[in-house]
N, C-alpha and C positions, 0 to 999 in steps of 0.2 A: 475429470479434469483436475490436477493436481492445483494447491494453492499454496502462492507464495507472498510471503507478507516482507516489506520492505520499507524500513524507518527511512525517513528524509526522501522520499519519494518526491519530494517537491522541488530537491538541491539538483546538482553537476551530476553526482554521483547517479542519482537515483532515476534520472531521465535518461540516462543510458539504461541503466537494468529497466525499462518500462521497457523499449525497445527489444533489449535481449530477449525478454523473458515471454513479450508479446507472441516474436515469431517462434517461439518456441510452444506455444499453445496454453500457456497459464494462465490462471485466474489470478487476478492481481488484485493485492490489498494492500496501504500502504499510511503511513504519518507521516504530516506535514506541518509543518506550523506557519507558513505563510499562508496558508487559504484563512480565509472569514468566516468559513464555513464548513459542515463534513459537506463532500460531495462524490457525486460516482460522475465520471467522463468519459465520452468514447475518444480514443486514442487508434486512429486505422481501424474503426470501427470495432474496439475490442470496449470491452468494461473493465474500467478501473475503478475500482473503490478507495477514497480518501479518505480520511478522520483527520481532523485536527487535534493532534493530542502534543503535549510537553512528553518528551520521551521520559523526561523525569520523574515524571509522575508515574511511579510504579504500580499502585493500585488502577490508574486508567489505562495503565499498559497490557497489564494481567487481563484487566477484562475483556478487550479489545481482543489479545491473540485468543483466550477463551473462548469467545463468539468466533471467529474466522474461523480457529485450529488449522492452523495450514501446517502445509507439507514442510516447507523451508523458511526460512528466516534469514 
């Protein structure tokens, strides 16, 4: 299963691409920064993985897509 990691996962933008990329069969990884928490969700019964990370933070950026390695961004 391919993996797609997707910043702001938590905005307008990014709950559309949960959707897209759901019925398309992907494994989905994503940063938010409105959660309290990292968390994984089911969304239609699929697994989503959160992180709360500041996109700004490039070092916890790095490490983040490091551990996933996904297919797209």
């Amino acid at each position: 299963m391919k993996r797609i990691f997707i910043t702001g996962i938590d905005g307008f933008v990014g709950g559309h691409l949960i959707n897209q990329f759901i019925s398309q069969k992907y494994e989905l990884f994503g940063t938010g920064f409105s959660f309290y928490d990292d968390m994984i969700t089911n969304i239609n019964n699929n697994k989503v993985n959160i992180k709360k990370i500041d996109i700004l933070n490039k070092s916890a950026i790095t490490k983040f897509i490091n551990e996933v390695k996904p297919d797209g961004i």
